[in-house]
TORPA-4810 file (N, C-alpha, C, O; in nm, 3 decimals):
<nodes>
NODE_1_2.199_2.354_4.256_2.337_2.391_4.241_2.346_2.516_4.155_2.300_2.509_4.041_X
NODE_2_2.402_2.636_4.200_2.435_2.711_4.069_2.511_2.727_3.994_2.621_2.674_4.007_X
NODE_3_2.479_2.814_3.880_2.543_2.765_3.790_2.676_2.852_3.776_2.714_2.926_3.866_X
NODE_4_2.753_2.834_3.637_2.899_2.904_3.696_2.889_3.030_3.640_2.806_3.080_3.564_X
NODE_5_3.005_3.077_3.703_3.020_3.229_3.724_3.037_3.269_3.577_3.106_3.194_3.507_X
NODE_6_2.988_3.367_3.527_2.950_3.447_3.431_3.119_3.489_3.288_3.149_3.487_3.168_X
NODE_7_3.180_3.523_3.447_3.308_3.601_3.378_3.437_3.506_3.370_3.527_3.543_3.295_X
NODE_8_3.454_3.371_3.451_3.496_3.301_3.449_3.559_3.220_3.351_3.662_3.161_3.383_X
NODE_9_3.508_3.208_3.230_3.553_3.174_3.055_3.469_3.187_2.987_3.348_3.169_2.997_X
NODE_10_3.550_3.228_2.891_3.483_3.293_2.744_3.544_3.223_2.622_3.656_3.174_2.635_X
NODE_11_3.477_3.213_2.497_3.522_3.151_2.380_3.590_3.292_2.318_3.527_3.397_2.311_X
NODE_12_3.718_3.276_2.279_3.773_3.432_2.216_3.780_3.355_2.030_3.829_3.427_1.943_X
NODE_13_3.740_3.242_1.997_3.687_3.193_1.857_3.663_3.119_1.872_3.715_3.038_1.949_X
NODE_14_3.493_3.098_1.748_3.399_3.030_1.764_3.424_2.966_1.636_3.342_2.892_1.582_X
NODE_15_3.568_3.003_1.574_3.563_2.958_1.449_3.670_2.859_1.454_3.751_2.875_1.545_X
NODE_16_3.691_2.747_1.364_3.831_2.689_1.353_3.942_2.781_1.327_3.937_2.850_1.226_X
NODE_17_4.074_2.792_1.432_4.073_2.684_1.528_4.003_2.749_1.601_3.987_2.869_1.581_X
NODE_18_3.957_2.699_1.682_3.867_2.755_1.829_3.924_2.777_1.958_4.001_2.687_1.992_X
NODE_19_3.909_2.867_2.038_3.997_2.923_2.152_3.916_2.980_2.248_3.872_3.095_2.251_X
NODE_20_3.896_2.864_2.350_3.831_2.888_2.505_3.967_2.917_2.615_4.080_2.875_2.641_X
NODE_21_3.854_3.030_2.663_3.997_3.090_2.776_3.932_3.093_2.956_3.819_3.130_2.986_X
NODE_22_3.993_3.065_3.011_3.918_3.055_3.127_4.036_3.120_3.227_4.152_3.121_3.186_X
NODE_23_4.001_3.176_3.360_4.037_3.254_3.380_4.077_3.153_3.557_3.983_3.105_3.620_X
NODE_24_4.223_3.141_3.607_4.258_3.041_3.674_4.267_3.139_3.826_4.256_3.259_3.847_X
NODE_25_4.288_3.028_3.909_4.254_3.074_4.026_4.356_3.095_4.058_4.439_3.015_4.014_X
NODE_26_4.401_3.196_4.138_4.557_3.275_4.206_4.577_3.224_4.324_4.495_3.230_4.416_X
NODE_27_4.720_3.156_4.333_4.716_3.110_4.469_4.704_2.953_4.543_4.767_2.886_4.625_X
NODE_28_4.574_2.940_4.453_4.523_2.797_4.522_4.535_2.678_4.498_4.531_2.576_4.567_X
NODE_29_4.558_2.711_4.346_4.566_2.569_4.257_4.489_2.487_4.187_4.529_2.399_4.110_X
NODE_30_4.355_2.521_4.219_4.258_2.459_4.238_4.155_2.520_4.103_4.059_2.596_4.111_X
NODE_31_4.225_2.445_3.962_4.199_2.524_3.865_4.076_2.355_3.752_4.007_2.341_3.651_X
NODE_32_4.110_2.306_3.828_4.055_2.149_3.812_3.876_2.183_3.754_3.846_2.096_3.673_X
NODE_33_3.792_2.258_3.771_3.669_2.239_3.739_3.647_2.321_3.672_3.538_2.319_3.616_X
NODE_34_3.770_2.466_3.639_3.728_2.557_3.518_3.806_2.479_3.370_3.775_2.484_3.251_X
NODE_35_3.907_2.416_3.435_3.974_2.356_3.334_3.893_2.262_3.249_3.881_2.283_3.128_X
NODE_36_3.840_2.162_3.307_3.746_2.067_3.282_3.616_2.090_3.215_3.554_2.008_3.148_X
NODE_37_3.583_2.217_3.243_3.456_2.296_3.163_3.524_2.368_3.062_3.459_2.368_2.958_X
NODE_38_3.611_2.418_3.056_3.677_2.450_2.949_3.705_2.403_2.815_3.691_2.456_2.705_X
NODE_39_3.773_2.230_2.876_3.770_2.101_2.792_3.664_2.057_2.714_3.660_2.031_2.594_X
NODE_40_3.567_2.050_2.809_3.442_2.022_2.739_3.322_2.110_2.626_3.246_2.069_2.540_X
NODE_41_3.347_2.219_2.668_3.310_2.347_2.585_3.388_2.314_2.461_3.310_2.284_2.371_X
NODE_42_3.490_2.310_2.431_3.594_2.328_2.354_3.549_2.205_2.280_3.552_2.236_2.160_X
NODE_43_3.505_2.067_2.295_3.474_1.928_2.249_3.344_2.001_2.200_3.337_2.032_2.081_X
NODE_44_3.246_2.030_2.281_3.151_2.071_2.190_3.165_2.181_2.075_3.096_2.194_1.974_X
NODE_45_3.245_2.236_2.105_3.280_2.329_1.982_3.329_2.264_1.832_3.293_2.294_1.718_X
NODE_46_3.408_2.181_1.871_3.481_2.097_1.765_3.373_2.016_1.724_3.344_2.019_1.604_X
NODE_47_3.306_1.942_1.801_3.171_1.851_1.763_3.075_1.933_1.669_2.994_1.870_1.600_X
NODE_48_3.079_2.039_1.664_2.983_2.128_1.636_2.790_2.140_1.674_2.689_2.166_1.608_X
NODE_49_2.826_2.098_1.840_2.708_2.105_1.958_2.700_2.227_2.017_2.632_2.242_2.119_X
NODE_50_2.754_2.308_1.971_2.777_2.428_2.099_2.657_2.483_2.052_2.691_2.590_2.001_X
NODE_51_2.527_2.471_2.040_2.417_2.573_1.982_2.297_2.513_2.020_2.288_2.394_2.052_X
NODE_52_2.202_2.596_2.016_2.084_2.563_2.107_2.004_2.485_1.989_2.000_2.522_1.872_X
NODE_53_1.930_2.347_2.054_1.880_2.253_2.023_1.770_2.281_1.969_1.727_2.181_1.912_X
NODE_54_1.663_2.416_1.952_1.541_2.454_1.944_1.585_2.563_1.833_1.586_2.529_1.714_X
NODE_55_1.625_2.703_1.873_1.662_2.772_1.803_1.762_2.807_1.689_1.760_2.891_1.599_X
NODE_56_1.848_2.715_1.727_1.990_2.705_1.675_2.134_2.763_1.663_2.241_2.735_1.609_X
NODE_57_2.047_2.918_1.792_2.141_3.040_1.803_2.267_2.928_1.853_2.233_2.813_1.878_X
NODE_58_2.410_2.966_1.865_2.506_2.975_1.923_2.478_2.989_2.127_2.413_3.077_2.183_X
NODE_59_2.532_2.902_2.178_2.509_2.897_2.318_2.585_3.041_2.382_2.681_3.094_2.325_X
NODE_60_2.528_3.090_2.503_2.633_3.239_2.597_2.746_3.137_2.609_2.738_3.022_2.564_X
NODE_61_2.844_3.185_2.667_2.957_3.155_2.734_2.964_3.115_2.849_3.057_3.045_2.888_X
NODE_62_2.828_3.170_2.956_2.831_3.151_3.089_2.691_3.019_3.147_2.645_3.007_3.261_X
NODE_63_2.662_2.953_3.045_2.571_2.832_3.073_2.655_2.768_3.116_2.776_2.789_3.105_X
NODE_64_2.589_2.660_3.186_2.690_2.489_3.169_2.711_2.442_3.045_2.663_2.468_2.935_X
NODE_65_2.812_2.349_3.094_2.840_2.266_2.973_2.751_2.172_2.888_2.730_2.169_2.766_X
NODE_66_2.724_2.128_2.948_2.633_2.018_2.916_2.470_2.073_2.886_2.367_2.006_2.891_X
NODE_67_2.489_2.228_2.851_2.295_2.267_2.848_2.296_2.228_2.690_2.390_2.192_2.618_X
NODE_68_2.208_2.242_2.671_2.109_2.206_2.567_2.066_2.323_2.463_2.101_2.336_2.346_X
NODE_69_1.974_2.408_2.544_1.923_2.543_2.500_1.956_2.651_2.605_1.967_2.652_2.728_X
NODE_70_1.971_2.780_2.466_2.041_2.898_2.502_1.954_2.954_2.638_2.009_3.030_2.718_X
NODE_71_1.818_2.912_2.655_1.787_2.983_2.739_1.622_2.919_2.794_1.573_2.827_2.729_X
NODE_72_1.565_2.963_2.886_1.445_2.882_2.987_1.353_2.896_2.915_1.272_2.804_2.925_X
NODE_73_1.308_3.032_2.785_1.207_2.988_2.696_1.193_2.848_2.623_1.105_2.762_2.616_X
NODE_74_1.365_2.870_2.554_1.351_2.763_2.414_1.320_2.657_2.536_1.208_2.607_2.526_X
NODE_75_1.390_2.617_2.640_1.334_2.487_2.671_1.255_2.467_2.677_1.222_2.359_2.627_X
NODE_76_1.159_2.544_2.738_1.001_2.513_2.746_0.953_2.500_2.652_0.893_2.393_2.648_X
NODE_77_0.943_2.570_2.543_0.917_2.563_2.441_0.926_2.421_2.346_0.847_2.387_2.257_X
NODE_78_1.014_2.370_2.382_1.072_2.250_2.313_1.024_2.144_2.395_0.998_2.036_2.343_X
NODE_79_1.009_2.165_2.527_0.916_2.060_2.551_0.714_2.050_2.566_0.642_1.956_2.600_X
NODE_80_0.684_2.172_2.531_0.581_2.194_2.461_0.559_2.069_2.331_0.493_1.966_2.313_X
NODE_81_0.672_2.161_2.253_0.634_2.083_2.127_0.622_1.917_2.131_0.534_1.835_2.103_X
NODE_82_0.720_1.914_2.166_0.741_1.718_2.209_0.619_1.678_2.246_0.566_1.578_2.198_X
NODE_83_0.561_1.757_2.338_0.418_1.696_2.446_0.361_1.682_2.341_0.349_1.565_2.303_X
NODE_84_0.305_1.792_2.252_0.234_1.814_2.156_0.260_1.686_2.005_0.182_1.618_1.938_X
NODE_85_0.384_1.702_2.006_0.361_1.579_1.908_0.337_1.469_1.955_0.262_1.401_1.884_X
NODE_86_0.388_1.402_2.094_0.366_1.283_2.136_0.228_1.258_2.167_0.186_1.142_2.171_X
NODE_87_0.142_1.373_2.194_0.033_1.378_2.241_-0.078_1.298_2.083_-0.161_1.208_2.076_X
NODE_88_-0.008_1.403_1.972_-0.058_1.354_1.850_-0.101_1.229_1.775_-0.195_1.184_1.709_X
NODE_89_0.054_1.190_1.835_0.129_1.019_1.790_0.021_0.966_1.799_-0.039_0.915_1.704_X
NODE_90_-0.035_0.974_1.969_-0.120_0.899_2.055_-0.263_0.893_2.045_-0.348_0.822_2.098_X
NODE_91_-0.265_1.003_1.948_-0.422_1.028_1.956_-0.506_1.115_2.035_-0.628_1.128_2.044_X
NODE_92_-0.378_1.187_2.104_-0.505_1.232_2.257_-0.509_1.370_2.234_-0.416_1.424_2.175_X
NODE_93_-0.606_1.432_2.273_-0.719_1.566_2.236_-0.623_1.657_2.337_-0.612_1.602_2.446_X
NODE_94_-0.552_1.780_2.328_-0.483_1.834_2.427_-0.618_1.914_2.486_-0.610_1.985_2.586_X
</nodes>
């Protein structure tokens, strides 16, 4: 599936209060899944989740909602490490 469009919403503050803006569809009505990512961005903001799980930078604007890390290094990276410690836990020789 890909992922969403780039220009589609942006956080215009990352600070309290916080203000996600998303940009609605003309015409159609059919504003239901930017809205909804919007919502949820905005929950993680308030939660104070919006930042990458490895690095700790602040997430882009144009990931999904629900990512994790800012980007395909840190993930790998982070699941490197995991292997590596679990590997440890276990005893086993990488």
């Amino acid at each position: 599936m890909p992922g969403p469009k780039p220009h589609e919403l942006w956080i215009e503050n990352d600070e309290p209060p916080f203000l996600v803006v998303y940009q609605a569809y003309f015409g159609t009505g059919n504003n239901g899944n930017r809205k909804a990512r919007a919502i949820a961005i905005l929950g993680r903001l308030k939660r104070g989740t919006w930042h990458c799980r490895r690095c700790a930078d602040q997430l882009p604007d144009y990931v999904r909602a629900d990512t994790l890390y800012c980007s395909e290094g840190c993930r790998k990276r982070a699941a490197r490490e995991r292997r590596k410690a679990r590997q440890s836990r276990l005893g086993v020789m990488p």
